[in-house]
MDTraj code that builds the backbone (N, CA, C; nanometers):
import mdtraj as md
import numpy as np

residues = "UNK UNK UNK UNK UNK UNK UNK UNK UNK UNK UNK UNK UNK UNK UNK UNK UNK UNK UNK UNK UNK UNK UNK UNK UNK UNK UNK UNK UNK UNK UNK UNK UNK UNK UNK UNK UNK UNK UNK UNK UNK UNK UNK UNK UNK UNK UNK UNK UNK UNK UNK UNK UNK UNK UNK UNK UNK UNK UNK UNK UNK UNK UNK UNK UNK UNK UNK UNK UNK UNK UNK UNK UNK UNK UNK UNK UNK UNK UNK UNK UNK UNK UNK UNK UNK UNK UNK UNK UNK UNK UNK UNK UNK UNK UNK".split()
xyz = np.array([
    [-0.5112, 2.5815, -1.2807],
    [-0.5099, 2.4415, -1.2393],
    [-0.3754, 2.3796, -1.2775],
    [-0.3154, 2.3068, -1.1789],
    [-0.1811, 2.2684, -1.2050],
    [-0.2160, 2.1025, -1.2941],
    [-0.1022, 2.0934, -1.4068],
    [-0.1037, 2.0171, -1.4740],
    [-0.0719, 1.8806, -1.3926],
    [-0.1205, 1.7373, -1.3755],
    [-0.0114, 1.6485, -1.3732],
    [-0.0068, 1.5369, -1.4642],
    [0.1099, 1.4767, -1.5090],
    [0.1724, 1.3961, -1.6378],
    [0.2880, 1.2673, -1.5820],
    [0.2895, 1.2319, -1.6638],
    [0.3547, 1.1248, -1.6663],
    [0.5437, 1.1794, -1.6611],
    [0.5898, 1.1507, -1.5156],
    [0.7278, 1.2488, -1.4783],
    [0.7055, 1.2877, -1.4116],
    [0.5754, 1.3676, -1.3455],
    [0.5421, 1.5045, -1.2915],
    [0.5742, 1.4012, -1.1457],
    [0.6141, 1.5125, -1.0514],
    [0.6584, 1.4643, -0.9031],
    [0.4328, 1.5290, -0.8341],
    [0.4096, 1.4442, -0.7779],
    [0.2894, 1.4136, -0.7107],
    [0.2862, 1.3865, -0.5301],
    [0.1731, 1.4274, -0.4829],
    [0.1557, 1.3910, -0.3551],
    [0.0335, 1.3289, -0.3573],
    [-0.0221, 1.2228, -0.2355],
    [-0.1246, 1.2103, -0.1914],
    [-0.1098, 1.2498, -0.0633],
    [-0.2262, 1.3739, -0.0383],
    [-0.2343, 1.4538, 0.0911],
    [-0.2950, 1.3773, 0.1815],
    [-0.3709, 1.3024, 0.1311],
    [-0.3828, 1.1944, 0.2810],
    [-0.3053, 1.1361, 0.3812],
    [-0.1959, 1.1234, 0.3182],
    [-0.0876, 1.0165, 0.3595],
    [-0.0070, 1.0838, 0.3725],
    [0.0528, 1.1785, 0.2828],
    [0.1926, 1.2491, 0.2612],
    [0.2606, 1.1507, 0.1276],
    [0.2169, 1.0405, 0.1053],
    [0.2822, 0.9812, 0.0210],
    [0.3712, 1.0907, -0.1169],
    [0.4299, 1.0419, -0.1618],
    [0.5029, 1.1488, -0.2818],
    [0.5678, 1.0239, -0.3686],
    [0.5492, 1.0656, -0.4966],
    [0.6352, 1.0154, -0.5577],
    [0.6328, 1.0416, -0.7233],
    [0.6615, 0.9994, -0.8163],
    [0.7135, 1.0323, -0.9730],
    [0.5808, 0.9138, -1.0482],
    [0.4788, 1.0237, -1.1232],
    [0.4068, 0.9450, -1.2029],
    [0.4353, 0.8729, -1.2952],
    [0.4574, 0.6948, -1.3048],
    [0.4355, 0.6503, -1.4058],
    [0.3771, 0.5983, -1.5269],
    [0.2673, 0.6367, -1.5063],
    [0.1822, 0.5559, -1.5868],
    [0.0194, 0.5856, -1.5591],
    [-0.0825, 0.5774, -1.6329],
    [-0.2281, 0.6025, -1.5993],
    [-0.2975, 0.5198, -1.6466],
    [-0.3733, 0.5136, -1.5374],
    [-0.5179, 0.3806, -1.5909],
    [-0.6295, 0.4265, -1.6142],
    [-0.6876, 0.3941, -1.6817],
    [-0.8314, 0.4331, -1.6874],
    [-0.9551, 0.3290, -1.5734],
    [-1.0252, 0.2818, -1.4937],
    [-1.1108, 0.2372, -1.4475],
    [-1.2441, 0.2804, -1.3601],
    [-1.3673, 0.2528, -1.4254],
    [-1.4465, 0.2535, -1.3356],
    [-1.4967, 0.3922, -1.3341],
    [-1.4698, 0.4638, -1.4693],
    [-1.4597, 0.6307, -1.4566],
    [-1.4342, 0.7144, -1.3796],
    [-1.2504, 0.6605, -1.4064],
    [-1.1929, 0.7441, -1.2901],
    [-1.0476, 0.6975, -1.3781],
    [-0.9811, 0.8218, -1.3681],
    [-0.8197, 0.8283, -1.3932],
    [-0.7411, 0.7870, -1.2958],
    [-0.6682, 0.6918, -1.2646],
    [-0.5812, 0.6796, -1.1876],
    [-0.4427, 0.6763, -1.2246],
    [-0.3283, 0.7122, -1.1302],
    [-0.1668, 0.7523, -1.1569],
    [-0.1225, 0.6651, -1.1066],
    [-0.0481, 0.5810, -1.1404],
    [0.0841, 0.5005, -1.0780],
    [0.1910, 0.5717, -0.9854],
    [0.2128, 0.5569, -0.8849],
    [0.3626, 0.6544, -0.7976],
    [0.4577, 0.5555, -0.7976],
    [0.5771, 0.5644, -0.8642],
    [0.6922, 0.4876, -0.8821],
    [0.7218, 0.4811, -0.6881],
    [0.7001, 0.5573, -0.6294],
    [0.7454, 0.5651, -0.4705],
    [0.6670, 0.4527, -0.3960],
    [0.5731, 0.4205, -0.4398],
    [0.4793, 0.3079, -0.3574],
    [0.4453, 0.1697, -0.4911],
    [0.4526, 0.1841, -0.5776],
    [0.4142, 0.1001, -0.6922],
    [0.2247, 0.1206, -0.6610],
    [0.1740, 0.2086, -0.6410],
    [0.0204, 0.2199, -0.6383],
    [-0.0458, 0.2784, -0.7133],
    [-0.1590, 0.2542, -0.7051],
    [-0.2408, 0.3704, -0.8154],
    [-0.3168, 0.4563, -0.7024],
    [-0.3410, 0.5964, -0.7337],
    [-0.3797, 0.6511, -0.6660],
    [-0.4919, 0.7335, -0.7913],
    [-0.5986, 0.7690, -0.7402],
    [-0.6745, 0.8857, -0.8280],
    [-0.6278, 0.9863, -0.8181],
    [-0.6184, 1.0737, -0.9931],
    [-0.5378, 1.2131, -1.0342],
    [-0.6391, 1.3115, -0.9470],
    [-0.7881, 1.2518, -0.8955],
    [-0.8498, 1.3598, -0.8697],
    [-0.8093, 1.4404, -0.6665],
    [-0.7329, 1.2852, -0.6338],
    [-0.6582, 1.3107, -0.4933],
    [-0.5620, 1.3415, -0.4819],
    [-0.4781, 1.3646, -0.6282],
    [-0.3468, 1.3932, -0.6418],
    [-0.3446, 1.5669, -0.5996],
    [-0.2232, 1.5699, -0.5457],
    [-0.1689, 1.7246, -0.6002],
    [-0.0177, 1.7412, -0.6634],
    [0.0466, 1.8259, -0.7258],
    [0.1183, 1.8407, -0.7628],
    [0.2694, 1.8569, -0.6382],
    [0.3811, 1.8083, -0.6472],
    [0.4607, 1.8058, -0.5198],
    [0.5783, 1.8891, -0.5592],
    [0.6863, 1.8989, -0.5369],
    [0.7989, 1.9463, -0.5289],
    [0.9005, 1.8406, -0.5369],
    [0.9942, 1.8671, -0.6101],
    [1.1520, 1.7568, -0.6362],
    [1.1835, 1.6934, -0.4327],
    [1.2142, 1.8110, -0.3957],
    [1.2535, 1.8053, -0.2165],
    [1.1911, 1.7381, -0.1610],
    [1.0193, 1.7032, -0.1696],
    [0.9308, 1.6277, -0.1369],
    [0.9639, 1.4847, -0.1364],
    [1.0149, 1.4253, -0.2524],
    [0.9973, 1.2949, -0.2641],
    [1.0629, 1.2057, -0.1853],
    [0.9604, 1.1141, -0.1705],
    [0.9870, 0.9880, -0.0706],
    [1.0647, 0.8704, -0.1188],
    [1.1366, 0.8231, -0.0933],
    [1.2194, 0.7229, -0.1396],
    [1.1258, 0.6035, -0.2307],
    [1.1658, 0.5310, -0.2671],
    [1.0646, 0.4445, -0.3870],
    [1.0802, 0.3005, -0.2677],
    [0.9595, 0.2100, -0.2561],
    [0.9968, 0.1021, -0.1681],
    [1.0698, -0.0215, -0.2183],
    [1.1453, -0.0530, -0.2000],
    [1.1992, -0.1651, -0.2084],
    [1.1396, -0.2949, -0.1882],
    [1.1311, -0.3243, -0.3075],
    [1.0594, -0.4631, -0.3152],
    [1.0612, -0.6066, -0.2544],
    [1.2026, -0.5908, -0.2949],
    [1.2362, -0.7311, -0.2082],
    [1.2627, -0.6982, -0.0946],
    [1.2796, -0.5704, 0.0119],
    [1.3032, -0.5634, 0.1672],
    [1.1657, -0.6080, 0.2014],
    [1.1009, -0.5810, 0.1104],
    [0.9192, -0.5886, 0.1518],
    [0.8743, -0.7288, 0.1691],
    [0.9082, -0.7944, 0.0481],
    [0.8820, -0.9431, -0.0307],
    [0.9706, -1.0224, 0.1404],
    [1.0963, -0.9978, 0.1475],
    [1.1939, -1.0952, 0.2751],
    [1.1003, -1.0462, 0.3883],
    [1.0508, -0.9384, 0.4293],
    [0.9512, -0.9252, 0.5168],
    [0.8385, -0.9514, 0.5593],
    [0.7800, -0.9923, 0.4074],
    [0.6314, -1.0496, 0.4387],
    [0.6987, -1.2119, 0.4516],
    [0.7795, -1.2633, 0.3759],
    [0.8280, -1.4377, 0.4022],
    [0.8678, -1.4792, 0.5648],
    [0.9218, -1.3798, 0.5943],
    [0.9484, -1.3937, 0.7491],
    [0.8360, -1.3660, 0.8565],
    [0.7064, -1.2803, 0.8165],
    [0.6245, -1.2898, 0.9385],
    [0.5134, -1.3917, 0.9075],
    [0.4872, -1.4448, 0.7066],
    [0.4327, -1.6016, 0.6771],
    [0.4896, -1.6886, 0.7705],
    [0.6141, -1.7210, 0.8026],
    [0.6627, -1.8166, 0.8556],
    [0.6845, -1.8323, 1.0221],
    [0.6377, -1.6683, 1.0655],
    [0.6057, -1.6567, 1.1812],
    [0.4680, -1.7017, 1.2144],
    [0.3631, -1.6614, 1.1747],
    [0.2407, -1.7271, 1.0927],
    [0.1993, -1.8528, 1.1284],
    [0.2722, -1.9295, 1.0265],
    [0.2775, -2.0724, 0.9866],
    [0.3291, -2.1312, 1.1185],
    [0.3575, -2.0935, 1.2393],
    [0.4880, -2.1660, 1.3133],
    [0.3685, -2.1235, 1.4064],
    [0.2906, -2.0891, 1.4559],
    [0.1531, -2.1025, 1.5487],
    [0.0927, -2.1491, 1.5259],
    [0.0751, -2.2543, 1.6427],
    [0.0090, -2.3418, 1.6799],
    [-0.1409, -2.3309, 1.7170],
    [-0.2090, -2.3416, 1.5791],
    [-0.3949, -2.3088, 1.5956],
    [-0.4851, -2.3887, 1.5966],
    [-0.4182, -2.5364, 1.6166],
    [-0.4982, -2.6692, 1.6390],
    [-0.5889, -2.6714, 1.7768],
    [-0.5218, -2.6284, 1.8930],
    [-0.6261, -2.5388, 2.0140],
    [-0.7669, -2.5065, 1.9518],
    [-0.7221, -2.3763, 1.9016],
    [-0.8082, -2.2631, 1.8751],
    [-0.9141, -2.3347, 1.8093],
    [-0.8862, -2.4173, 1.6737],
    [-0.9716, -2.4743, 1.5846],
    [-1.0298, -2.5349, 1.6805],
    [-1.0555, -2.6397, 1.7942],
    [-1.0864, -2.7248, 1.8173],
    [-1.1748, -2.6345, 1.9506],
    [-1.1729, -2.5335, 1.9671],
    [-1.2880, -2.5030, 1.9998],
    [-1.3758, -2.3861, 1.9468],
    [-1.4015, -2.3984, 1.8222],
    [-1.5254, -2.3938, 1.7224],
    [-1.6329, -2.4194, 1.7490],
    [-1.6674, -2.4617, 1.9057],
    [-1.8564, -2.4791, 1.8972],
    [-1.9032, -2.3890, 1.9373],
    [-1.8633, -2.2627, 1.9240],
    [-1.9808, -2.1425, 2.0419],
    [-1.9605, -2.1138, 2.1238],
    [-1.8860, -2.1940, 2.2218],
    [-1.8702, -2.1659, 2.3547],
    [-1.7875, -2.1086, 2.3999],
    [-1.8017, -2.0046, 2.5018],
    [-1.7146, -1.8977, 2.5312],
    [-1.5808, -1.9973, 2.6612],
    [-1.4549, -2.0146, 2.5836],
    [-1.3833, -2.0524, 2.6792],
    [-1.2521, -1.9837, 2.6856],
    [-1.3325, -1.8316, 2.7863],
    [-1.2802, -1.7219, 2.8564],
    [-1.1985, -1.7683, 2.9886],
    [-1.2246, -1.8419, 3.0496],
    [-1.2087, -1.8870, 3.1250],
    [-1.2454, -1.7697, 3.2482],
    [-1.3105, -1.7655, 3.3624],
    [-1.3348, -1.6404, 3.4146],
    [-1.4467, -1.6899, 3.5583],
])
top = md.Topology()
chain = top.add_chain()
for i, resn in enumerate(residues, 1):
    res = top.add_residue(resn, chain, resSeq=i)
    for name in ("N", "CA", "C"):
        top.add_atom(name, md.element.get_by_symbol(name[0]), res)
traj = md.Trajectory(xyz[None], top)
């Protein structure tokens, strides 16, 4: 059984995700790993062990953070006073 630790390079085979364990939680009776590559916790029991060549770049926070502010404000900038205002049930499909 392959070891994994805190350093150890990791995959989640679901995804392909990869990245460098930081850290472990305990919850809910279940071990979970931190992946410095996604900032997530994933369970050690979905983990497998990866290869250096494997790893996926780590995400960038703030490309993420300016990305979610820009599609909030895409968001915010539609006009749903329409929509609200027909809230009674009635199907206006027009058809």
């Amino acid at each position: 059984m392959n070891v994994i630790d805190i350093g150890s390079y990791a995959k989640y085979p679901k995804t392909g995700t990869v990245g460098t364990i930081v850290q472990f939680q305990q919850s809910h009776g279940h071990t979970f790993a931190l992946l410095d590559s996604t900032g997530l916790f994933y369970r050690i029991d979905q983990l497998i062990p990866a290869v250096e060549g494997e790893m996926s770049k780590p995400v960038e926070k703030d490309k993420n953070m300016e990305q979610f502010r820009k599609e909030k404000e895409l968001f915010e900038e539609v006009d749903f006073s329409d929509a609200a205002l027909q809230q009674d049930g009635a199907c206006h499909g027009g058809g």
